[in-house]
N, C-alpha and C positions, 0 to 999 in steps of 0.2 A: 262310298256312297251307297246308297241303299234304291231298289226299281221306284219305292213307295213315294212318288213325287206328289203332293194333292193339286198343286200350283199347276194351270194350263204354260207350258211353254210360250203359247204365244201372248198370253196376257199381255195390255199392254197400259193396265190400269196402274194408277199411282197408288205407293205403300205409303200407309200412316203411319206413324213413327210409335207402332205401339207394339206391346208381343210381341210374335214371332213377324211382323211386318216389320216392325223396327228394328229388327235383325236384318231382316232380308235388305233394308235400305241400309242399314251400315257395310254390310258385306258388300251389295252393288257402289254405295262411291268406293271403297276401298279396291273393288277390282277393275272400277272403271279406270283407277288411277296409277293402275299398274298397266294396265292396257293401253292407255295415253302414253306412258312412256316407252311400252312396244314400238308401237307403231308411230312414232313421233307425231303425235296430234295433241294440242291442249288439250282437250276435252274429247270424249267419247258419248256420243249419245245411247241413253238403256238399250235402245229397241236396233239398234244399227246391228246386222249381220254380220258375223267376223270374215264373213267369205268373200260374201255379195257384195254389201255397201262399205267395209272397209278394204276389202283387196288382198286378206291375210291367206297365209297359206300356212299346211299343217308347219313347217320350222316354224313360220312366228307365233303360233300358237303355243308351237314346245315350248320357246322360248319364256311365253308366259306364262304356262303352267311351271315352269322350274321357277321361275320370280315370285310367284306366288308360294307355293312351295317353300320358300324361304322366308315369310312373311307369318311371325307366331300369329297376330291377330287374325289370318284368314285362314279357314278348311283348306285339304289338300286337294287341286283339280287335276283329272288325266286326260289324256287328250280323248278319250269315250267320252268325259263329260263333255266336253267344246261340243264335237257332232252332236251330241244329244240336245243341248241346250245352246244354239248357237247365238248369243246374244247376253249380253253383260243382265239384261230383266231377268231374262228364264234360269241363267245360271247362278245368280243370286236368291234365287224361290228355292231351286234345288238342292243347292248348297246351305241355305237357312231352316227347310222342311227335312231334308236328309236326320236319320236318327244315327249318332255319333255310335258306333261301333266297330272295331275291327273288320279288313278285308277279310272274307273267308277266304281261306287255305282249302289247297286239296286234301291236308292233315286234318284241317277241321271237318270233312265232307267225309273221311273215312270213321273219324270218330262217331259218328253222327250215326251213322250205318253199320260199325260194326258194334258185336255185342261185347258187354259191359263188363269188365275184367276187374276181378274181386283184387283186394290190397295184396293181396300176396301174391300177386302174379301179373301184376303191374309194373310197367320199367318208367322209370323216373325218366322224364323227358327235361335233358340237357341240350343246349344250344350253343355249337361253336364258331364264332361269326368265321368266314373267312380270312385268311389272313394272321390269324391271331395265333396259329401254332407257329414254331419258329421254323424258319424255313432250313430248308435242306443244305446240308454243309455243302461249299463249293467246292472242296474234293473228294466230295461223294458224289458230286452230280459230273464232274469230270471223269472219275476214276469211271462209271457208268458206263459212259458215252465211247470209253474207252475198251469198255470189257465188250458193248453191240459192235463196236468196228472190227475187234478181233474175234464174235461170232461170223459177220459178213464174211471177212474174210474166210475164216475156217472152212463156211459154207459154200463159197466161192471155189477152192479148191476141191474140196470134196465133190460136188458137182463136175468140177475139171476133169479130175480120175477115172468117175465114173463114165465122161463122155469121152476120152479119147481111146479107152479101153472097149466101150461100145464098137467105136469107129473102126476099130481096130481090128473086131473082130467080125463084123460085118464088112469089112473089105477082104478079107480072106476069103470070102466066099466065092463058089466058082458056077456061075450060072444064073438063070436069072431065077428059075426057083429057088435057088439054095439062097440068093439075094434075098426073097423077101421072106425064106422062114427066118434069118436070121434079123433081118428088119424087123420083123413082127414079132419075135421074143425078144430081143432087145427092148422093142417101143413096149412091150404090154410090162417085164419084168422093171423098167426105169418108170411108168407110171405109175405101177401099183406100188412103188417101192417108195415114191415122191408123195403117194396118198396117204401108206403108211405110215411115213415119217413120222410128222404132226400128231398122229394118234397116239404112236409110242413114245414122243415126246412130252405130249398131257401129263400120262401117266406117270412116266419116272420124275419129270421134273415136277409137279404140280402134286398129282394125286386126285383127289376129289376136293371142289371148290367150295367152297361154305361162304355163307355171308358175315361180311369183316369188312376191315381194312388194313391198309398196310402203306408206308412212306411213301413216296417216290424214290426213284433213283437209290435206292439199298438193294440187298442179294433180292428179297423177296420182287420187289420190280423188276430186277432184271429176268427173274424165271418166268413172272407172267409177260415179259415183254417176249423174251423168245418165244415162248408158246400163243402167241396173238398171233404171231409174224409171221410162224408158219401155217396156223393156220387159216389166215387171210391171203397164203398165196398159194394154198392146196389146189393144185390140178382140180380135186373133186367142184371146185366152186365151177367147171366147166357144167355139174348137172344141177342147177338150181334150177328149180322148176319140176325135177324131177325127183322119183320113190328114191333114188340112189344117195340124193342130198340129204333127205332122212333118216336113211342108215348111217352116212357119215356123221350128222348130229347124235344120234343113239351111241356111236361106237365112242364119240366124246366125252358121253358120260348125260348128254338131253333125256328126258323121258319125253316122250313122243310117240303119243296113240298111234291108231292106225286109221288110214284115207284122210290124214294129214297133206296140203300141199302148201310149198314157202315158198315165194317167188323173191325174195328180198337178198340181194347179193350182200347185204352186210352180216356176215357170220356172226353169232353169238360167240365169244370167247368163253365167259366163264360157262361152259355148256351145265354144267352139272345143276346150276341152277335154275335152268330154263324147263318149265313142264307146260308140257300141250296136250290136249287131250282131243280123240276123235271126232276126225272133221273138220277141222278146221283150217283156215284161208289164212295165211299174210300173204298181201299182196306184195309188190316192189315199192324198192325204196322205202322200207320201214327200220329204223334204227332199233334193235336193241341188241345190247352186248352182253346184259348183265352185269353190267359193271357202267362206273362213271368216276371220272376225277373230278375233286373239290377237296380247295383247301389245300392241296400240296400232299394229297392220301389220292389213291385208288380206293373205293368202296364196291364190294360186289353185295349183290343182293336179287333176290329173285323180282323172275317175272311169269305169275302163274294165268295162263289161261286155259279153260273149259275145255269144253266138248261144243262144236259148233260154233265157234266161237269162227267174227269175221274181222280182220285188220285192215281198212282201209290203206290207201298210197299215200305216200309221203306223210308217214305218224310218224311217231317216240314214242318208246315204252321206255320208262324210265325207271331204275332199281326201286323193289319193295311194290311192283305194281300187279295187279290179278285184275281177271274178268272172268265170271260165270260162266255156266252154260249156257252158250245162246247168243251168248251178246254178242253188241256191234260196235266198232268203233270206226269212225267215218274218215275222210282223208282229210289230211292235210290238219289233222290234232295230232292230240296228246297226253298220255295217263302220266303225270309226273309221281315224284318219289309216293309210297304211301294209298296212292289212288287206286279204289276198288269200284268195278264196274258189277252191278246186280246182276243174278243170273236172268235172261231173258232181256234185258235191258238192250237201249240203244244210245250210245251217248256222243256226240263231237267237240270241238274245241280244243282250245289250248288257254287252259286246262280244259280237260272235257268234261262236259255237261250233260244231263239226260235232255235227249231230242227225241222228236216224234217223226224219225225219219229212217225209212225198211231201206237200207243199202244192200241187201240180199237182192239183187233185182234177176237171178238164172235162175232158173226151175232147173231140179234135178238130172239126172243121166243114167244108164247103167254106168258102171264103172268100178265093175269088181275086184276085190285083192289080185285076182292073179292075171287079170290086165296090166294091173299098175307092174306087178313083177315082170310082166312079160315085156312092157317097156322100158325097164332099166335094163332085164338084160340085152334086150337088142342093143339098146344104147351103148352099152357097156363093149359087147361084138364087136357092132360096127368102129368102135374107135378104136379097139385094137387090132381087129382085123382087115381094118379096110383102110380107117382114115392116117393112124399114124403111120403105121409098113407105107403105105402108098406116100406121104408125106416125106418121110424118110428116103422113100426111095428116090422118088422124084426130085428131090434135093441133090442125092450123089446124081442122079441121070444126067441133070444139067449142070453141075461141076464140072463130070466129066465130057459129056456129050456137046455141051457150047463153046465153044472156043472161046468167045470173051466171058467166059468167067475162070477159065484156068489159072490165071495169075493168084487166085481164091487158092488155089491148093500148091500150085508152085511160081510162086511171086518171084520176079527180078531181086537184083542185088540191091537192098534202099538206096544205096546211094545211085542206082542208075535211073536217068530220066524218066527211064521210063514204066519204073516203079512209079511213079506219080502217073504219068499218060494214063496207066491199066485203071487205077484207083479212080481217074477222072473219070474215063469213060465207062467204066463198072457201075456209079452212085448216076451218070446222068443217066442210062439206059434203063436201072432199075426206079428210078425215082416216077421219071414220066412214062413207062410199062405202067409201072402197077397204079400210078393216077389216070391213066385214060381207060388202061382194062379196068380197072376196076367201078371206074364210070357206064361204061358198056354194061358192064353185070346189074349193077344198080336196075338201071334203065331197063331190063329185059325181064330175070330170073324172075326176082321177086313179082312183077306183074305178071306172068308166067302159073308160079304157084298161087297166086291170088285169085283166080279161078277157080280153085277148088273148096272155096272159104263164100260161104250164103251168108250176109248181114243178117242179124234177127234170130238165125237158127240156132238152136242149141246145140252143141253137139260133147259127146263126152270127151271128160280127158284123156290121156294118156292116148289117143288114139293118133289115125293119121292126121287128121284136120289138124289136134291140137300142134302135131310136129310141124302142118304146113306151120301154123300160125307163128312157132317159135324162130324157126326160120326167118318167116318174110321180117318181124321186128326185130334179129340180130343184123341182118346185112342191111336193112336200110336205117339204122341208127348209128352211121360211122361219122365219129367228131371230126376228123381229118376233112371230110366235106363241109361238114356245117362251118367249119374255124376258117375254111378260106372262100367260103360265101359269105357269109353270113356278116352284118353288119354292112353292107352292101348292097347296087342293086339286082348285084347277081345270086343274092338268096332266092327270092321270089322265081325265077327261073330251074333253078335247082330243086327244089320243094314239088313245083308243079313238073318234075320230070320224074321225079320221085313218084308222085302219083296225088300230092295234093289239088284240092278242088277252092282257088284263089278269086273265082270270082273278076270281077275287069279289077284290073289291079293300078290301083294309084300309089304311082314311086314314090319315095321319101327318101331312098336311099340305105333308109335303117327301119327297114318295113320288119326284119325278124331280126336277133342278136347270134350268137356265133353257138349256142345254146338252145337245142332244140330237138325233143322226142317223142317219139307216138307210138300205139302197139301198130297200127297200121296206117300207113300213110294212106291210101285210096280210100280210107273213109273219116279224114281228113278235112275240115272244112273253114277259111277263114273269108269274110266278109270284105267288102271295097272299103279301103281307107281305114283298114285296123292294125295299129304298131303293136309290136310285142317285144318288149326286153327280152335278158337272158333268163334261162330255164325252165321251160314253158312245156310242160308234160301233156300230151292229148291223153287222156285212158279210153278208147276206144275199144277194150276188153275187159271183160266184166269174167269172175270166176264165181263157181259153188267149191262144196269139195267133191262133187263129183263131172261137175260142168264146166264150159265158159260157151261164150257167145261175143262177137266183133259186132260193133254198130256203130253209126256215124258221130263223130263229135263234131259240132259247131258252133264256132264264132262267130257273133255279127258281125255288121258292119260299124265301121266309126267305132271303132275300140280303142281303146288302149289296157295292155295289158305288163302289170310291172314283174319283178324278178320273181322265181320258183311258184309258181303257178302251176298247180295242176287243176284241169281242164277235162270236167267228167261228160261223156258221151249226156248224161242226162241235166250238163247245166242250166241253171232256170235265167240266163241272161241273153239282153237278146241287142235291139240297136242303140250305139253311142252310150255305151258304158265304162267306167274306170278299174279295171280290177285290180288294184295294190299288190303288193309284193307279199308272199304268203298269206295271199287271201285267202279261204273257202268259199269255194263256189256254191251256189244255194244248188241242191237236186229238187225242193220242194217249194210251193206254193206257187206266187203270180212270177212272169216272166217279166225281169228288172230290164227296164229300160232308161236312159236319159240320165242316170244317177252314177255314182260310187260309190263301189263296194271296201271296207276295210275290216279285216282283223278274221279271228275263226273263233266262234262264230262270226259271219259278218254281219254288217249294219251298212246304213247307206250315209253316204257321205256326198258332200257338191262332186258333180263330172270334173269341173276345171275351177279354177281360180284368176281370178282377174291378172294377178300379176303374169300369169304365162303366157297371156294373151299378146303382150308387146310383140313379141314373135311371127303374129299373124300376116305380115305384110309378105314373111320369108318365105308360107307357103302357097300362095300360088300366084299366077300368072307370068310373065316374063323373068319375074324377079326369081321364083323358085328355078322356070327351065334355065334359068343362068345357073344359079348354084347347083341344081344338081348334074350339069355337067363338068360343073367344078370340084362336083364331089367324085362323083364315076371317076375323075380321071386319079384323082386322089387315093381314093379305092381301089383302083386300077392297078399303080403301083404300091399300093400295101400288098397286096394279092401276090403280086410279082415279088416282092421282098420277104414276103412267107416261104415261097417256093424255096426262093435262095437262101433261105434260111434253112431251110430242113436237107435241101440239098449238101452245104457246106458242114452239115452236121454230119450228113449219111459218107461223106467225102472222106472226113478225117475217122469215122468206122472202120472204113472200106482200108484205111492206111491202117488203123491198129491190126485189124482181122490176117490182113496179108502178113504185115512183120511179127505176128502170134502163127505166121504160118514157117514162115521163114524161120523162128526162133523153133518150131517144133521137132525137127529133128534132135536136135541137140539137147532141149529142156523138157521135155516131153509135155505131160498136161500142165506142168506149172506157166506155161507161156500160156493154154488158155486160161488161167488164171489172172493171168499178170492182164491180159486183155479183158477181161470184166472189169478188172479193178481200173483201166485205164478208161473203159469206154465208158464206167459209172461219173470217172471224177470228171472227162471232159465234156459228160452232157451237161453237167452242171454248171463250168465254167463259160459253157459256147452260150447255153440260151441266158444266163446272165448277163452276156457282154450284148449280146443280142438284146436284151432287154432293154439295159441300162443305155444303150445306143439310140434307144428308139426316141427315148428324149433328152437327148444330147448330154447326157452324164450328169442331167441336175432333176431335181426334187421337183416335181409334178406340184402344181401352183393351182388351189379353188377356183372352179369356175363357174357360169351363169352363163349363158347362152344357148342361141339355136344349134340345131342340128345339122342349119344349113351355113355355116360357119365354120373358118381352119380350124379354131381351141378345137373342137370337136372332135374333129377328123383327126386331127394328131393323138387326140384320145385312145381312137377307133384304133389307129394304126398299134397304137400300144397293148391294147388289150389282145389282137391278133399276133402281133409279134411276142406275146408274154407267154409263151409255154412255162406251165411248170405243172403238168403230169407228174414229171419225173420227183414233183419234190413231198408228194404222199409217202417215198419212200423212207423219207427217213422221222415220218412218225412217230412221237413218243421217245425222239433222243435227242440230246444237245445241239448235235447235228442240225437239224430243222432251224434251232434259231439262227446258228452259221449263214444259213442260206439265205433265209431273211433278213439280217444285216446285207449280207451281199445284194440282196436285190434291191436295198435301202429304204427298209423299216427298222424305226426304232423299239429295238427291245431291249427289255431289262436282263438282268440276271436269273437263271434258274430258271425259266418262264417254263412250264411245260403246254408244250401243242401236241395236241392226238389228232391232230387232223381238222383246222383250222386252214381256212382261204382267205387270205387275203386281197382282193382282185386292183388295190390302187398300195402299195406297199411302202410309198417314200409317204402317203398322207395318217398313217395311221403310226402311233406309239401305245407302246404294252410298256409297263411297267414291271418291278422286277416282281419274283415268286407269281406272277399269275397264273391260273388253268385255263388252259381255253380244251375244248372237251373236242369229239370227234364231230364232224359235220357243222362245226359254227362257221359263220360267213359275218367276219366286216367288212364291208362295204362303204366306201364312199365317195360315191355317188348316186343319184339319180334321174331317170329320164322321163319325163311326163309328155306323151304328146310331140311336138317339136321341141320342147324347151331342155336342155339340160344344164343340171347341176354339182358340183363337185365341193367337195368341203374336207376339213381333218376331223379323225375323230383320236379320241385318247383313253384309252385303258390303266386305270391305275395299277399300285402295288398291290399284291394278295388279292387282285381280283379274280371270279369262278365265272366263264360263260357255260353254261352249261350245254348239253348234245343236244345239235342241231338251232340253238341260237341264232337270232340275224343283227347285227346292229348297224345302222346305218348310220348317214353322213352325216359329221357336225356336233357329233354324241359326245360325252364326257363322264366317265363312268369313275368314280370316287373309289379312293384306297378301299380293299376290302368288301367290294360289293357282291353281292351274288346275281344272276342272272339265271332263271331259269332256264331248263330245257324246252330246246320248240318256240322261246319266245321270240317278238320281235321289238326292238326297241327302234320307235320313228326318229326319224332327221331331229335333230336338235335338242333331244330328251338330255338330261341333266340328272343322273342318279348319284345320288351324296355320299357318302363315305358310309361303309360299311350297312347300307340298306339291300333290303332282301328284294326285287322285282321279279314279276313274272307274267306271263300271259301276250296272248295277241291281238292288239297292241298291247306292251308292258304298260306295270304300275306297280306303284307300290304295294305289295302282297306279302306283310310279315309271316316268315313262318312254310311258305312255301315251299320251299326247300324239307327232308324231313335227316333232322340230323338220324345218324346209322344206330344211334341207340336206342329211336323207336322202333327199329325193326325186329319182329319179334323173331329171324333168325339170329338175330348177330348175338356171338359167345358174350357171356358175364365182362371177358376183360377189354371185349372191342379191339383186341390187338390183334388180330386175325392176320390171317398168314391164308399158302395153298395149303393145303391137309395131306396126308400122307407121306408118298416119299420127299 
């Protein structure tokens, strides 16, 4: 559809049956008459609002839009047209006046913009839907899976050797100084030697990266999978934020100016193709790799940005994408394949667009080169001279110095009692120690150092402030607290102990979800009667490349706020608003009240819908203080079942640890081997039965309901008790779909995950050969307010989600589809077999995607390989 409407929305004048009127009236009966069988009504009046005066909510509107959708005689509608045109009149004008043309593409938007390439230097643009290359032989994708288990392992031993020869030689020592030189070259000679690895593994296995592609699951996968692997669990990822993280990308093969700062813990793999030029900002939580799967191929390609250049929080940069000198790109977007931002330009969205909006908000600092040096090497110092030696040390001190940990170095016989007694009372001592100290520290340090941190002021990087500031946002963003608050009404408690500013607070029980980050909690602010699902980022720090500054973010009152949200110290919302699930928050214009916000950019959409209203009796007066002490107590014991969960976990550790202690005389490091490889496979099996327990060993069933209702709570208790941290690890190998079976999701054959979430696992089915790419989230469910909803969704064969996708509940995504990066597809969206979507909120957007043979790196045969050795 095209902005150019002539038709007033609200018109409410009758069409003649002539021209483009007599269009407009064939098109309105024909949608009324689909929308009558929506919403089971004979008839549908023009002027009725789909919100207001029919009750619909965005599913039943997907739901229409997909029936129409499959109707040759009508245009295709997306659910932007519904808000836009909320009413069968307006969106018959819009859809009759609309001039019939192609979605633009972000491919179309670079062609637009770049300059004009003569025939002879032009690359014939081919399209290969997903899907359509034949998929990976099953004992190539086995024999794989097989070759990553016998690196782990390799790695696992090797690692072994090195630590018991460490131990070894650091116990000989006689004194307490001779202790910690030999601590402290030990820790510095095992760090730099764990930093190095990764580097000298690039090189000999990989060589230098070029833009291509290459299978899955063949040799070529397997060498970029080992070099991903290690270099996503490089010790150096301890200095992100820092000059040191820069060197480690340069030593990769990055080119990377200088007064560069990256705050993004997601490493670029294919580093070679990454160029940054001076000055320039990614903030956190910004994906780019360099690379992306689709199609059952790995494709690397570059991502070129400027000089000055600034990355908003939570973007994608997606392969073949550049920005000038200067430019901006705002949070919570996206540059997909192709996408080139002008130099000086500002642009946001998903896909991003040019906006008239300065996200530079620091004025400059000093912040000299040999500042920034001078803080890496402190940094670099202190952790080998102070923090690890003293870490190390401390560790033998109370080995040998506490008596209830001795059984740690010389355990009973297993089979005596009281090898199990030591084990018990070892996991309870350490579990609840370091949950109550580590409560205590919360509550002190950090407010403590937050004294020395003025809201407002600028102060430069690299300095002390900046180290208060890294600080205080490392210790008080520990998920262990938020997962056994959280959902509960003992979040709200927790948060304001933290150092949030909550305002008189009205319980709901699920006032935050178990998901929840800020750079600084004490400037912090959320409004009376405002819910927040899970992933809700404050940014209460702003960066230059030479500055930052902490200021206060706030939330009104009467909110609601849905999943991955990030939340800018300058959002323009203010009371009783909606903010959707990967929304963008507005930094400019009037201060949005009373309304809903959807999609990036946003637009405004209804606060609530009638249908969620049935609910309203549950929240308040007698009827609410009933359930929610029905709920507290409910929650109560989730809380208490987490504990005992993690306890029973650290139990049977405490058992492997000892009898790897017991076996070490005799087997030497291969016993701590065999205990890696024992405490990997039983983390795995404990939180799955743990899982699977939580609802009673059967498949999780759609729901509708309040909050303040059991279905709920048994939810709640599920997604608490559902750890699966542990199952990132086995990213990008067969593996991962093992696990997902076990946890009971349906998956096909071959399916590759880089690092896909699933958060409701028995409601969703993948079909075989799909990609689901790194940071994609299905989802199904959602919580609006009090009302929650639960649904399946299904992923066909050869389907692509691409990096950082959302798809939510109720979806149905057709053999061979593709799914942009960054996108969000709403509750009950219906993509057809082998169509290309994209954007926030998705639609159909042929073309979006850019196959790898526009890219003007990629070699003449596109069969690209690593280069070199």
């Amino acid at each position: 559809m095209t902005d150019a409407i002539a038709a007033d929305p609200a018109d409410t004048s009758t069409f003649q049956d002539d021209g483009a009127a007599g269009s407009a009236t064939g098109i309105e009966r024909r949608l009324a008459e689909v929308l009558a069988g929506v919403v089971r009504l004979e008839q549908v009046p023009p002027h009725s609002h789909f919100f207001n005066d029919l009750g619909a909510d965005s599913l039943v509107m997907a739901q229409f839009c997909a029936r129409v959708r499959k109707r040759e005689d009508l245009p295709a509608v997306s659910m932007k047209d519904i808000y836009r045109y909320p009413t069968i009149r307006s969106l018959a004008v819009a859809l009759s006046d609309a001039v019939p043309a192609p979605v633009p593409s972000p491919h179309s938007l670079v062609e637009a913009s770049a300059p004009a390439q003569t025939p002879a230097t032009q690359t014939p643009a081919t399209w290969t839907p997903a899907g359509a290359r034949a998929p990976a032989a099953t004992v190539r994708y086995i024999s794989c899976g097989m070759l990553q288990a016998l690196f782990f392992l390799g790695y696992s031993l090797l690692t072994a050797f090195a630590a018991a020869a460490s131990y070894a030689w650091i116990s000989a020592g006689s004194g307490l100084f001779d202790l910690y030189l030999r601590s402290a070259l030990c820790a510095g000679v095992g760090f730099l030697g764990l930093c190095a690895f990764p580097i000298v593994a690039k090189w000999i296995l990989i060589g230098r990266w070029r833009a291509g592609e290459f299978p899955l699951w063949g040799m070529a996968y397997l060498r970029f999978w080992v070099v991903k692997t290690l270099i996503r669990t490089s010790p150096l990822r301890l200095f992100i934020g820092s000059p040191l993280y820069v060197l480690y990308l340069r030593a990769l093969g990055a080119r990377i100016g200088t007064g560069v700062t990256i705050l993004t813990r997601t490493s670029p793999v294919c580093a070679d193709l990454l160029t940054v030029g001076d000055g320039t900002v990614i903030r956190k939580d910004v994906l780019l790799s360099c690379y992306r799967a689709h199609g059952g191929l790995i494709q690397t390609g570059r991502v070129t940005l400027g000089s000055n250049v600034l990355i908003g929080e939570h973007t994608v940069l997606d392969i073949g994408t550049e920005m000038g000198d200067g430019a901006q790109l705002g949070h919570a977007s996206s540059l997909h394949g192709g996408q080139v931002v002008p130099a000086g330009e500002r642009w946001h969205g998903s896909p991003a667009q040019p906006a008239d909006v300065d996200y530079g908000r620091v004025g400059p600092a000093d912040c000299p080169t040999r500042k920034r040096a001078a803080y890496g090497v402190l940094q670099l110092l202190s952790l080998l001279v102070i923090w690890l030696p003293l870490t190390m040390g401390a560790a033998s001190a109370l080995l040998v110095g506490v008596p209830l940990l001795h059984p740690l170095l010389n355990p009973r016989s297993v089979a005596s009692p009281a090898f199990f007694v030591d084990a018990l009372i070892i996991s309870s001592t350490v579990l609840c120690g370091s949950t109550l100290a580590g409560l205590l520290v919360l509550g002190t340090v950090p407010r403590v150092l937050n004294r020395a941190i003025e809201p407002g002021k600028v102060y430069p990087l690299y300095g002390f402030h900046y180290g208060i500031q890294r600080v205080i946002a490392l210790m008080t963003n520990r998920k262990f607290f938020t997962t056994l608050f959280g959902d509960s009404s003992g979040i709200v408690h927790y948060l304001r102990y933290l150092g949030y500013d909550l305002s008189r607070i009205e319980q709901t029980g699920s006032n935050f979800g178990t998901e929840v980050q800020h750079d600084n909690p004490y400037l912090s602010s959320v409004g009376t009667g405002t819910m927040i699902a899970d992933g809700l980022s404050l940014m209460n720090a702003d960066f230059s490349s030479t500055s930052f500054c902490v200021s206060r973010a706030s939330i009104g009152p009467r909110n609601f706020l849905g999943n991955r949200v990030a939340y800018p110290s300058q959002g323009k919302t203010g009371d009783n608003c909606l903010l959707a699930t990967k929304v963008m928050v507005p930094t400019d214009g009037p201060v949005r009240e009373g309304v809903g916000l959807l999609g990036s950019p946003s637009f405004e959409i209804p606060r609530t819908v009638l249908r969620d209203n049935r609910f309203n009796h549950l929240r308040t007066g007698d009827e609410l203080r009933r359930r929610l002490a029905a709920k507290n107590r409910h929650n109560a014991a989730t809380a208490g079942l987490y504990l005992l969960a993690r306890w029973s976990h650290l139990f049977v550790i405490t058992l492997v640890t000892m009898g790897a202690a017991n076996l070490y005389p005799s087997l030497g490091a291969p016993a701590i081997a065999l205990a890696t490889v024992l405490t990997f496979t039983y983390t795995v099996v404990h939180f799955a039965l743990i899982e699977r327990a939580s609802t009673g060993f059967k498949a999780q069933q759609p729901l509708y309901c309040s909050i303040h209702e059991p279905g709920f709570w048994h939810h709640e208790r599920f997604w608490k008790l559902a750890s699966v941290d542990y199952i990132q690890v086995f990213n990008g190998t067969p593996f991962k779909n093992v696990v997902w079976r076990l946890l009971g999701a349906r998956i096909g054959k071959r399916v590759f995950d880089d690092g896909c979430f699933l958060p409701e696992r028995t409601l969703v089915t993948i079909g075989d050969d799909s990609t689901l790419n790194a940071g994609t989230v299905i989802q199904c469910h959602s919580q609006e307010d009090g009302a929650f909803k639960s649904d399946r969704s299904a992923i066909g064969s050869g389907c692509t989600l691409g990096v950082g996708a959302f798809v939510h509940y109720g979806v149905t995504i057709g053999d061979g589809a593709v799914l942009a990066a960054d996108s969000f597809l709403m509750k009950g969206e219906e993509i057809p077999p082998h169509a290309q979507w994209a954007g926030n909120p998705a639609q159909d957007m042929p073309g979006s995607e850019i196959p790898l043979e526009d890219h003007p790196e990629a070699d003449a045969t596109h069969a690209a390989r690593p280069h070199g050795n």
